[in-house]
N, C-alpha and C positions, 0 to 999 in steps of 0.2 A: 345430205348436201349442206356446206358452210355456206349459208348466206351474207354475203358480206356486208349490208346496211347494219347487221347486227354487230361487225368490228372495225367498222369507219365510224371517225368521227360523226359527230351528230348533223353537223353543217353539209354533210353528203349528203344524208337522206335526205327526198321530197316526198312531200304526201300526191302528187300528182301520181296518177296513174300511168299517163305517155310517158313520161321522164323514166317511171321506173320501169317498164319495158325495154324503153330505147338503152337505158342503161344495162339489163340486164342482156340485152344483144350486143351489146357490145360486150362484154363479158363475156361470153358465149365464145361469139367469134374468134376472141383470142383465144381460148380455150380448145375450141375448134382445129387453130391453126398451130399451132402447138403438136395436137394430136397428130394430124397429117404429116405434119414437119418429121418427127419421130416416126410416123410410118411407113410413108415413101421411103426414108433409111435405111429405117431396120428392113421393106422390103426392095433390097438392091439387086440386082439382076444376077447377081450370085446366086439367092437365096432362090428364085419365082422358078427355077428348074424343077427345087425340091419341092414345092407347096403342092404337087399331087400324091405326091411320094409319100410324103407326110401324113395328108388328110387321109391315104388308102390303109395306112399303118397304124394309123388311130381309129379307124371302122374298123378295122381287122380285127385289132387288138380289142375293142368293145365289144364286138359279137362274138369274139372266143376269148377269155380270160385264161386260156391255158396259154395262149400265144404270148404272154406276157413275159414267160422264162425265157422264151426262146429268142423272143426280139430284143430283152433287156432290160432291166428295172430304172435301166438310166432314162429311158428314150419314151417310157410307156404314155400313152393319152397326149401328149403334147400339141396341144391348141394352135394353129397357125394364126389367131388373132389376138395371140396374147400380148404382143408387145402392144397391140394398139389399144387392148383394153388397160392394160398398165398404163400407158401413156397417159389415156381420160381419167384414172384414177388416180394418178399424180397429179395429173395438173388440175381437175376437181379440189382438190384440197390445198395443194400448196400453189394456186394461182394466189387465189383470196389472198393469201398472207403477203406475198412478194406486193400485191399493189395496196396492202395496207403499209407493209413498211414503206414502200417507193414515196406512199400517199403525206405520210408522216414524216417524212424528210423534207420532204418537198413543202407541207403545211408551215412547220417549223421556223424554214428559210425566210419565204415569203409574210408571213405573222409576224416574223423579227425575235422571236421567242429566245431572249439571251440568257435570260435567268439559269445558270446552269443545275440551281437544284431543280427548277420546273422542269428542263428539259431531261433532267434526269428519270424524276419521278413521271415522266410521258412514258420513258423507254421503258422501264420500267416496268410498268403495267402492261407493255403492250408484247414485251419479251412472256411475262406471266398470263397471256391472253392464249398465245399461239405456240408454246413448248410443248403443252398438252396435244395442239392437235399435229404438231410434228412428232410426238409420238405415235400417234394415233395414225397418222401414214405409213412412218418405217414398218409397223408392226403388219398395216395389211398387205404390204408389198413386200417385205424381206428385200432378198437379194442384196444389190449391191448397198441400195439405203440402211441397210445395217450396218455395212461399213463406215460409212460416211458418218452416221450418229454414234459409233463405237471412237471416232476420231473425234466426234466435236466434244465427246463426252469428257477425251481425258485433256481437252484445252483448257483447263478452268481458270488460265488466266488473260483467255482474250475470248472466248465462249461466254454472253450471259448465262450467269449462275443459273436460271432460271433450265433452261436449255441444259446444262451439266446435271444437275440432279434429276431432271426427267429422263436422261437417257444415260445415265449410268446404270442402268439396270442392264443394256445393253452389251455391255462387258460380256457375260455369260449368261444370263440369264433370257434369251430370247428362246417363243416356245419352240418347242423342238417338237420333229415329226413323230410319228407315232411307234412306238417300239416295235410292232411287228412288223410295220415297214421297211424302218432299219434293218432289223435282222434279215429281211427279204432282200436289201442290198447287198449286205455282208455274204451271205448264202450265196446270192449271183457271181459275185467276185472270186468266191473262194473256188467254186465249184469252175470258173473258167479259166483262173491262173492256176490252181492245183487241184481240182479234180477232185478236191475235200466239202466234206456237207458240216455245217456250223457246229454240229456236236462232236464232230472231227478234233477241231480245234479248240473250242472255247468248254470247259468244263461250265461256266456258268457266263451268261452275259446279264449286268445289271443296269438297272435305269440312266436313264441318261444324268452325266456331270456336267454340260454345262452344252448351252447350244447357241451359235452363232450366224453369221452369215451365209458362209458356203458350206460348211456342218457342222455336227454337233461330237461330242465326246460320252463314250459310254465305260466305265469300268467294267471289267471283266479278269475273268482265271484262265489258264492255258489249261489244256491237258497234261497230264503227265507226259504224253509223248512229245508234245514240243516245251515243257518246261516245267508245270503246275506255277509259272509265274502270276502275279495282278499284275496285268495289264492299264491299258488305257487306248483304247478303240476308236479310232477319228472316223467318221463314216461323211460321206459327200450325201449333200440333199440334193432329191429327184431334179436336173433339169436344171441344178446351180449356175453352172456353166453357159448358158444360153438364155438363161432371167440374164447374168449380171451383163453379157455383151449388149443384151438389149438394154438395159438400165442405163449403161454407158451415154446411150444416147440420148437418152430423156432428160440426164445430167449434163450434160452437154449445150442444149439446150436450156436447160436454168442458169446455167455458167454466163452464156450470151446473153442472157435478159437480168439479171443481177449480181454478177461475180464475173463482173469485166477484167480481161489482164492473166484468168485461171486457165484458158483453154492449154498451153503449151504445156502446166504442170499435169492436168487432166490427164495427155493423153501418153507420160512418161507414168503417170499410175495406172492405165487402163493397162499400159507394155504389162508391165510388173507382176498387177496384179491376176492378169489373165494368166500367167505361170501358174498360179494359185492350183488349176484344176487338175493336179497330174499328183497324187499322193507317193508318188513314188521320188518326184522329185525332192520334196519335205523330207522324206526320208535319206534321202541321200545326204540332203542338207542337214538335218539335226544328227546325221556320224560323221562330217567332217569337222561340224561349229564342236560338237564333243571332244574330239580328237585334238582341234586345238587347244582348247580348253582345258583339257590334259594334262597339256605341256604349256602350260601358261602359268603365271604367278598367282592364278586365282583358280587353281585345280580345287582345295580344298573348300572353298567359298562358296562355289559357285557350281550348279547341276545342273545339263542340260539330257532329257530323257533318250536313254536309246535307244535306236528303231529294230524291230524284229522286220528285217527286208526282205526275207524269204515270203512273209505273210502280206506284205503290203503288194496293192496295184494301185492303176487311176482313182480309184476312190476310194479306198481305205488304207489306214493307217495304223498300223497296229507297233505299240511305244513301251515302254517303261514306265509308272505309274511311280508318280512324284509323291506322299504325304505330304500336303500342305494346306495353306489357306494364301490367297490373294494378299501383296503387300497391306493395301489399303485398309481390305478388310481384320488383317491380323493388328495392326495399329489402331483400329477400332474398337477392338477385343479389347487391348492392354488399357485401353482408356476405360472403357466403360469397369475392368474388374478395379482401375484406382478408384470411381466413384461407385463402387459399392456394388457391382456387379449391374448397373443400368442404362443400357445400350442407347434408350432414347436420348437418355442426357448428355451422352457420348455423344452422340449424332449430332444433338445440338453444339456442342462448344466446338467441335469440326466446323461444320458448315457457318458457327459464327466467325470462328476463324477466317475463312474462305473471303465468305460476307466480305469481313473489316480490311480484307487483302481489292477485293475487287471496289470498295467505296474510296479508299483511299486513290485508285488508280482514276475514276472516274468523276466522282463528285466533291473531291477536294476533302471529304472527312480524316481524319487524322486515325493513323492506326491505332489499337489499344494492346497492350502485351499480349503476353499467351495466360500469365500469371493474374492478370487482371480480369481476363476471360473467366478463368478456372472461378478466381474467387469471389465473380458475381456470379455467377452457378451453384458454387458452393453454400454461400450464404440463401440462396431460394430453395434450394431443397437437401440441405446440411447443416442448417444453425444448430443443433444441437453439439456440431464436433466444437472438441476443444481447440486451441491455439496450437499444441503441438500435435494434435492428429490432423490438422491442415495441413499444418509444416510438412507433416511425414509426406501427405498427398502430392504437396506441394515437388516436394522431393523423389518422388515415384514420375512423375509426369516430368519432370528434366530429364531424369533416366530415359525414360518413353522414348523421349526428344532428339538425344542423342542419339540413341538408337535405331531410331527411325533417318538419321538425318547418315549416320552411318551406312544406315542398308542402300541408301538412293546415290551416295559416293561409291559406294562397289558399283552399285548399279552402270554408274558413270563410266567407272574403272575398267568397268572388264570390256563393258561396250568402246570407248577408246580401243584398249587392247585390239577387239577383236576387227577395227576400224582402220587403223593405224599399221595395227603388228601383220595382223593375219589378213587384213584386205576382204574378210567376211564376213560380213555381219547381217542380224534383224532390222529391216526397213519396215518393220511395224511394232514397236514396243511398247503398244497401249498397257493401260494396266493390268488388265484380264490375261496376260501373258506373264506376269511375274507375281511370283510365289515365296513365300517366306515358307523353307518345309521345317517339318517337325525336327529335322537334326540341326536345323539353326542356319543352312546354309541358303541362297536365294536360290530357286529354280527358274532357267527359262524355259517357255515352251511356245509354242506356233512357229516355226519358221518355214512360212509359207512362203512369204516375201524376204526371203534372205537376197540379198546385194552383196557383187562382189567389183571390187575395185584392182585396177592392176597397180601394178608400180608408181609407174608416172604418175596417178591420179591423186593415191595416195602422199607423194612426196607434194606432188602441189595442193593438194588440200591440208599438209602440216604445213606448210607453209604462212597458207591463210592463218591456220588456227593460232600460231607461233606469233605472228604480229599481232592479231586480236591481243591472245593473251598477257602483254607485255603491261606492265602498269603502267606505262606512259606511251601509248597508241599513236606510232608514225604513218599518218596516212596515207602518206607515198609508197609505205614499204605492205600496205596493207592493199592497196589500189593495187601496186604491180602485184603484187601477188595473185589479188582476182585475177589479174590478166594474164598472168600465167596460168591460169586454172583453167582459161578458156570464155570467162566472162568479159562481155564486151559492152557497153554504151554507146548510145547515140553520140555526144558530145564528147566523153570520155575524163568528164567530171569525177577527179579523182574523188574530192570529198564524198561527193553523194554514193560513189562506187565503196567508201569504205562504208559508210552506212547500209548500204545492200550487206555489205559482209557480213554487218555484227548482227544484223537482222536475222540472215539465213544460219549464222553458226557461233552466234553468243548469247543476244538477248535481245528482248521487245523493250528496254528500259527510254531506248532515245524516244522513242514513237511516244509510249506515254508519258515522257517530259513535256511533249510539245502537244499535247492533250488528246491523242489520237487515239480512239476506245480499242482498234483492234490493228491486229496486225495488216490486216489488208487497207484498211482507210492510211496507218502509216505505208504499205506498198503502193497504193496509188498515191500518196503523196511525192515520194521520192521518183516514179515514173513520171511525174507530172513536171518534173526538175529535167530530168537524163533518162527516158527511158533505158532499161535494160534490154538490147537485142540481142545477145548470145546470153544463153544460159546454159553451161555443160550437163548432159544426161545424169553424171557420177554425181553430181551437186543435189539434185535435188531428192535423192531419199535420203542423203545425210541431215541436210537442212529439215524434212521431216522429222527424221528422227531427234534433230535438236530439241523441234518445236515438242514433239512429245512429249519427252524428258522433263521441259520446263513448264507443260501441264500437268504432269507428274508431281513435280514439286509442286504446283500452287494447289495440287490433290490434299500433298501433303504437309501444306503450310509453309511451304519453302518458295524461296527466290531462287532461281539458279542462274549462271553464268557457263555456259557447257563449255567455253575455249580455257575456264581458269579451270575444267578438269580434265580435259584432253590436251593443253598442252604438252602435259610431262610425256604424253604417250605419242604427241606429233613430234617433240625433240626428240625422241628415242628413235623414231622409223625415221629423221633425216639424220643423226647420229651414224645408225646402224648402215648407211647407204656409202660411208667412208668421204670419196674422195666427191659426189655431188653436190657434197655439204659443202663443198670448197667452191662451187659452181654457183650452187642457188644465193652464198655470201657477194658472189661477184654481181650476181644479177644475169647470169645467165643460164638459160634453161637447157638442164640434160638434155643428153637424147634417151628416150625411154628403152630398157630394153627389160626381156623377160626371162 
């Protein structure tokens, strides 16, 4: 249990004995009602039909373990008090911290604490106090909290750093279930969509490649009868599906007591992502996103794995097996073989990189180059090289640069493309989904959360992005444009409506001009001006995927502007639409048709 006099300021704690009861009942209480809160929910008169149903199915299944096959590997033991012991086990650990932070905003204010390096070095320490034990949550709860740290992970330019390197481990690296369990899901599946036993199909099946939230990835060989290909095996973890609806709500709840303004985006990703649990839908989606792809200007560039559909159901997935290594991590590689093959020192001059991107946003320190980086790294554990075997280093690492700054412009590129052209795209493009393969070209993979956009949405979101990206930004024609998109305000304050724009689909740069650490303190900002009361559905996984992208970039040491690389692709789809182009010039809006 986190006791929290141990991460409050010191001015909290009393040595009284009554104080610190009364205080820990209070604590408690919230804690308490919290839990209930989440309970009563998750048990909604829907559900209290099943709770006999349920608990007679998990006695069953406990006094006969043969009955396990036959009832389902998906369904087997499931606890009907699980949500509410999730619930105590969230809000056990991450109450503490919400009223440390709440504590420490509020101390700040009232103290008058303006010194912005003090206030820096506060956050600071208290960001590096509770990353640890927000990992320490995700990992005993999984579920949906894996997603959510698999997001914060790839913000790393409104995410403290602190928070980004604790949970980028999370990308693919969360422990995965146990191999013969897997294999006993796979088995289940196979044996009820096709009547086939796992040696049927898989000549071999090997350890798991990488495991996530709702599941994990196992290599594998087919049989000569359906191919002798390698594979790539998605399997769903036990009960994924009914952890993350209940999770929904426990998150939902932290939304209302600290992430005021999130409930409407929340429950356009709870739509979304509940899609998530049907592997056959992924599959249908990773041969369409291919097919475009295909016929696209980025056939040869660009590889999206394809699905064996005969072998897939609701819970597995069986793919095309990519050669590669993760963007980030292959750009880690290249570094670490310029400094002599030493990954740590690589890691280092990365994350100093990072560092000097997030000091410069927050505490006014001035950024230092990339080359200035190198070559105080170099000089601590390289004094020996000469002047020209620097140089050369020097000269390998711009290559690196380029390179890298290349790969995240296709990246850009095809996702336009597939935005703009094809109206299909990934509304999850963390970094654990893209791949630098062996034959040079990027692969994408997960498209669990593919979004598709019709016409109409389309042409009015080039719209937006076409004024954003103009070098001299009319905010009239950026303003109508939201409002064409379906975006509405209170007042209908064009200015602050064009700043919503650049926020949800260019950059966080206004926000941290005007010193606002994250993108949400800049959204309640601008709420606090004109709130926003419509927000279109089709809007917000694009606007995620902006935000993505451009923690992506600050992954990889880049600033990004996502409208100055999807313009050319938002001109092409209102180009392409002929005589609408003539319409959307006047200011008046099509009528949509399909």
């Amino acid at each position: 249990m986190v006791v929290i006099k141990d991460t409050m300021p010191a001015a909290v704690a009393t040595p009284r004995q009554g104080r610190r009861r009364h205080y820990h009942l209070h604590r408690w209480q919230l804690v308490c009602f919290c839990v209930a809160w989440n309970f009563f929910s998750a048990a909604s008169s829907a559900d209290r039909p099943n709770f006999l149903n349920k608990q007679l199915r998990s006695t069953l299944t406990k006094a006969n373990p043969i009955l396990c096959t036959t009832i389902g590997v998906r369904e087997q033991a499931v606890n009907p008090l699980e949500p509410t012991i999730r619930a105590l086990k969230f809000w056990r650990r991450v109450a503490p911290i919400v009223v440390h932070y709440k504590f420490t905003e509020y101390w700040l204010k009232v103290a008058h604490v303006d010194d912005k390096k003090k206030r820096y070095e506060i956050w600071e320490k208290l960001h590096s106090t509770h990353a640890p034990a927000g990992l320490k949550c995700i990992l005993e709860l999984r579920g949906l909290f894996v997603k959510i740290g698999q997001v914060m992970s790839s913000r790393a330019d409104f995410i403290p750093r602190q928070y980004v390197d604790v949970f980028s481990g999370l990308q693919d690296s969360v422990p995965p279930w146990e191999k013969d369990r897997v294999q006993q899901i796979v088995q289940q599946s196979l044996m009820e969509s096709q009547g086939l036993q796992l040696d049927d199909v898989f000549e071999t099946f090997d350890e798991v490649l990488g495991s996530a939230s709702i599941g994990q990835v196992h290599k594998a060989k087919l049989t000569p009868q359906f191919g002798g290909e390698v594979v790539a095996v998605k399997v769903m973890h036990p009960n994924a599906e009914t952890r993350f609806r209940n999770d929904f709500k426990i998150f939902r709840t932290l939304c209302k007591v600290a992430l005021p303004g999130w409930d409407p985006i929340l429950r356009e990703l709870e739509m979304q992502m509940m899609t998530e649990f049907d592997y056959t839908n992924e599959g249908n989606n990773l041969l369409r996103v291919g097919k475009n792809m295909a016929k696209s200007p980025y056939a040869n560039k660009v590889k999206v794995p394809h699905p064996m559909l005969d072998l897939c159901s609701k819970n597995l997935l069986v793919m095309e097996y990519l050669e590669g290594k993760k963007l980030a991590v292959s750009i880690e590689d290249k570094l670490a073989s310029i400094l002599g093959g030493d990954r740590l020192v690589a890691r280092k001059v990365l994350k100093a990189k990072q560092q000097a991107l997030f000091e410069s946003k927050h505490s006014g320190h001035q950024k230092k180059g990339f080359l200035k980086d190198l070559n105080d790294i170099l000089g601590e554990s390289n004094s020996s090289l000469s002047v020209l075997e620097k140089a050369a280093k020097a000269r390998k690492l711009m290559s690196m640069t380029r390179d890298a700054r290349n790969k995240l412009s296709l990246l850009l590129d095809a996702t336009g493309h597939q935005i703009f052209n094809d109206g299909l795209y990934n509304g999850d493009p963390h970094p654990g989904n893209i791949l630098v393969l062996d034959c040079g070209r990027l692969g994408l993979i997960d498209y669990g959360q593919t979004r598709s956009l019709t016409k109409a949405d389309r042409l009015a979101l080039a719209a937006v992005v076409c004024a954003l990206g103009r070098k001299t930004v009319d905010i009239d024609e950026v303003s109508k444009a939201m409002n064409e998109f379906g975006f509405h305000s209170r007042d209908n304050n064009e200015a602050n409506i064009a700043k919503f724009a650049a926020l949800y689909f260019d950059s966080d740069s206004a926000g941290k001009s005007l010193g606002y650490a994250t993108p949400q303190k800049y959204l309640q900002h601008l709420n606090s001006i004109d709130p926003m009361v419509e927000v279109p559905d089709p809007a917000v996984f694009v606007a995620r995927t902006s935000f993505l992208f451009r923690g992506l970039g600050a992954l990889l040491q880049q600033q990004l502007h996502t409208s100055q690389h999807w313009k050319k692709h938002a001109k092409i789809a209102i180009d392409a639409d002929g005589e609408k182009l003539q319409l959307y010039n006047l200011g008046i809006t099509p009528i949509a048709s399909e």
